[in-house]
C-alpha positions, 0 to 999 in steps of 0.5 A: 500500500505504499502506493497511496501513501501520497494521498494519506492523511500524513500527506503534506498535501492534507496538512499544508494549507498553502499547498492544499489552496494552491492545487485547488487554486489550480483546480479552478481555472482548468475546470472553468476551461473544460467548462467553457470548451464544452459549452462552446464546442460541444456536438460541432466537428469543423475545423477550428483555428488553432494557431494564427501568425502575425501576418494574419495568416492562418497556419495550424488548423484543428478539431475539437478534439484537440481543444479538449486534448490541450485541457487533458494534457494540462491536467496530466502536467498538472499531476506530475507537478502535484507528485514532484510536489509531495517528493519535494516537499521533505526535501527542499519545501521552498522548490515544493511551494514554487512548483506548487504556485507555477501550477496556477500560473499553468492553470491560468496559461491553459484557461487563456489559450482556450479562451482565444481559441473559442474568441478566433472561432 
């Protein structure tokens, strides 16, 4: 069961509140993301501007499928980040807090591209 020793009430996770309220901090935009990206795009399947140059151009086109992609990926980064936490946090705690508040900004990085993306379609 060492496996879930990570998710245990010893966890520094369930006992620190700055890092408990910074991964929930980074909950917040990812699921507003999701949100927004299923109202907006929710049964359509026609291609959608992903990526456009400064000249005007339109050079990387997608489907809705790799909207949702960008949002699972961010949570999967966002796992890691949490789990590099939890090895940190014995180690070096002020590299545990700094990677734990980067997830916010991440969080808020991914909310923002998709919210362009939605606003170019």
């Amino acid at each position: 069961m060492e496996f879930f020793e990570p998710l245990s009430k010893q966890s520094p996770l369930f006992r620190d509140p700055y890092l408990r309220g910074a991964v929930i901090a980074a909950l917040i935009p990812l699921l507003l993301a999701g949100g927004i990206a299923i109202r907006s795009f929710g049964g359509e399947q026609h291609l959608l501007v992903i990526h456009f140059t400064g000249g005007h151009s339109l050079d990387f086109f997608g489907t809705v499928t790799d909207i949702f992609e960008i949002i699972v990926t961010a949570f999967v980064v966002m796992g890691l980040n949490v789990a590099l936490v939890l090895a940190f946090y014995s180690r070096v705690r002020p590299f545990a807090y700094l990677l734990s508040f980067f997830n916010i900004f991440f969080a808020i990085l991914i909310l923002i591209a998709v919210a362009v993306i939605i606003s170019v379609n």
